[in-house]
C-alpha positions in Angstrom: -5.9 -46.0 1.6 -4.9 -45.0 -1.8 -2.1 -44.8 -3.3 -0.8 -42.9 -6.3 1.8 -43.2 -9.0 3.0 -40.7 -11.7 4.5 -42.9 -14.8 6.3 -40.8 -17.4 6.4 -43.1 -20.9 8.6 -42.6 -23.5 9.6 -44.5 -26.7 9.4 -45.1 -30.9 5.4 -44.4 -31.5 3.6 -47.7 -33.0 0.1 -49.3 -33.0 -1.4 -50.8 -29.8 1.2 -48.7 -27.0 -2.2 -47.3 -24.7 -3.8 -51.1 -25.0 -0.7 -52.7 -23.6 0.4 -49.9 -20.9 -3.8 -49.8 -19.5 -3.8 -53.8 -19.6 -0.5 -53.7 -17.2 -2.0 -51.2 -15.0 -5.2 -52.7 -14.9 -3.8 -56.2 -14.0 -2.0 -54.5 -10.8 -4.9 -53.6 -9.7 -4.7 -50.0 -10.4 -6.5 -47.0 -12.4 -5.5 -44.6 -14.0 -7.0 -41.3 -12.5 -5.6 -38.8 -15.6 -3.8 -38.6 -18.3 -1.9 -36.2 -21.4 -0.7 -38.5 -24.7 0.3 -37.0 -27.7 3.1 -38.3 -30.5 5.7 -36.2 -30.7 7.7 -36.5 -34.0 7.9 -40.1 -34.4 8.0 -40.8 -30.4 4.9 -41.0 -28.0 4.8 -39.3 -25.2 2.6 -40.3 -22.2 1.8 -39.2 -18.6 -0.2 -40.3 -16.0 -1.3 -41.0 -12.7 -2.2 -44.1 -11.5 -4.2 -44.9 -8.1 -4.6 -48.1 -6.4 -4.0 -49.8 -3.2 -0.4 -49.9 -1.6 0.2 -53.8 -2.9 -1.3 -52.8 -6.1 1.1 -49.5 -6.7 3.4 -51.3 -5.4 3.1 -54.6 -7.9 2.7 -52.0 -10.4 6.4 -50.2 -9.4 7.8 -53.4 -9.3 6.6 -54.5 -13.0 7.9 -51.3 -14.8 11.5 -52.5 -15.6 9.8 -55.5 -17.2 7.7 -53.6 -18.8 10.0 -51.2 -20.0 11.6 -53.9 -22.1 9.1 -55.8 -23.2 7.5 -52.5 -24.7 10.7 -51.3 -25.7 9.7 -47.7 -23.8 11.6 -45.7 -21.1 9.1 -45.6 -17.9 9.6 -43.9 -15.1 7.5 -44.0 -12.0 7.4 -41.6 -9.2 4.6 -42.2 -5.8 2.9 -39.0 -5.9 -0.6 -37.4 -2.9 -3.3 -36.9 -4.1 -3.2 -33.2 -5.3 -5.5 -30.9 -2.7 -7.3 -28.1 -4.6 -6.0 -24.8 -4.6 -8.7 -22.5 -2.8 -9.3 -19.0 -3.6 -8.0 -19.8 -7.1 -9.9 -19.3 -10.0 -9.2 -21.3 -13.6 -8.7 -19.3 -16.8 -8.0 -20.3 -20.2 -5.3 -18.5 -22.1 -5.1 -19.0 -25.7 -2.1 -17.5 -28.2 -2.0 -17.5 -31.3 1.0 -16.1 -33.6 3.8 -16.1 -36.2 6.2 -19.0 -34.8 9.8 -17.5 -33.3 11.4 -18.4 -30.7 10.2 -17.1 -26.4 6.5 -17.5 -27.1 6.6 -20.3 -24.3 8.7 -18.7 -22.3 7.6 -15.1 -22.3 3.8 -16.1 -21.8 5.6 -18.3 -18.6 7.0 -15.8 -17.9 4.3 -13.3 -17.4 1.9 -15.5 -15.1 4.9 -16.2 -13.2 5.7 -12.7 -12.0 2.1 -12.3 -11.5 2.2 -15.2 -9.0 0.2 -17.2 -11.5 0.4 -20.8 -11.4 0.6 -22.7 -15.1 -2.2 -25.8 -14.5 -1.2 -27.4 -18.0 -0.7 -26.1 -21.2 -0.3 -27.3 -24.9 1.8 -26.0 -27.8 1.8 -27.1 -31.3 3.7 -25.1 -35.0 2.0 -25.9 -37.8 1.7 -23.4 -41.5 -0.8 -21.2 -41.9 -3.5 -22.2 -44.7 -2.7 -20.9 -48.2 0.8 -19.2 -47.2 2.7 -22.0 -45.2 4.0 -18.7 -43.4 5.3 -20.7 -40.1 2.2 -20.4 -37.1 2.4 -20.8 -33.4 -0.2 -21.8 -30.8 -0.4 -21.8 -27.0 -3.2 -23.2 -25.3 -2.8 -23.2 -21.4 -5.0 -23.3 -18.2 -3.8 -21.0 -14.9 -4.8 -20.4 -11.5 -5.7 -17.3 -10.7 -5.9 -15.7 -7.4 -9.4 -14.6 -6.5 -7.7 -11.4 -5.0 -6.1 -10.8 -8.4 -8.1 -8.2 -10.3 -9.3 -9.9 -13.4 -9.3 -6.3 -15.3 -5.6 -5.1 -14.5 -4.3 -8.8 -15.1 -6.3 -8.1 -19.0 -5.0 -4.9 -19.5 -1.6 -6.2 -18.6 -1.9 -9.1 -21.0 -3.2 -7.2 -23.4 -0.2 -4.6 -23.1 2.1 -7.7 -23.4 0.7 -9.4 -26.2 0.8 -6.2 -28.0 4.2 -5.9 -27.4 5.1 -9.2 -29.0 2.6 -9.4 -31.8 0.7 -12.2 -30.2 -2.7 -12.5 -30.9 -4.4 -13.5 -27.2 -7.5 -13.9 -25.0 -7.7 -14.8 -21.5 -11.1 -16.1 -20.6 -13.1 -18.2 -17.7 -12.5 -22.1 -17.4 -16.0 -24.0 -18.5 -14.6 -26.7 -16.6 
């Protein structure tokens, strides 16, 4: 039966952090299944879910503190299910784009949340626009809608709240 394991990694980004974190996992015994990395600032950032047999999650669990100070990281694991598909949801791909201030995140959250709307993953990154440097935010997220949702009002709406907040927006079919 297999097992899973979220590990949440944290620590000063340098060279050769994925190579040594895979190599651990892979000499448990264990795979990783998915995964998000990204350096924020000067830190990394990693999550990820790693399957395997019980005695291989479990030499895995029991490895981490080790490995937490030989890699000078904070890890954190947490035994996890498998996640079972949502049915009668249907993945769309909401894309923002806008003059950075502050609520973009949590407005956008919280529109799909009222809506019942469940937030699959989502990315975020500030950056200046080309030629002005004028300060530039964009949202990237995946949702689950409900297949009884109608995909025209739920537009309309977005529409009507990305108006309001001068966010440039489109809400489209997943391709995958």
């Amino acid at each position: 039966m297999k097992k899973h394991l979220v590990l949440s990694v944290l620590g000063s980004d340098r060279t050769g952090i994925v190579r040594e974190l895979s190599k651990s996992i892979l000499d448990a015994g264990c795979n990783v299944e998915d995964s998000r990395m990204t350096v924020l600032g000067g830190e990394f950032a990693l999550i990820m879910l790693v399957s395997g047999s019980w005695n291989a999650v479990a030499k895995l669990e029991s490895l981490l503190p080790k490995l937490e100070q030989k890699l000078t990281l904070t890890i954190t694991g947490k035994a996890t299910e498998a996640r079972q598909p949502g049915t009668n949801m249907v993945p769309y791909v909401v894309d923002v784009v806008s003059m950075d201030h502050p609520g973009i995140v949590h407005d956008t959250a919280e529109f799909f949340a009222g809506r019942n709307i469940n937030i699959e993953e989502m990315s975020t990154w500030a950056y200046p626009a080309a030629h002005t440097g004028t300060p530039m935010f964009t949202l990237n997220m995946t949702v689950s809608i409900p297949a009884s949702q109608p995909i025209g009002q739920l537009r309309q709406d977005f529409t009507a709240f990305c108006d309001e907040l001068n966010l440039d927006a489109t809400i489209e079919p997943s391709r995958h």
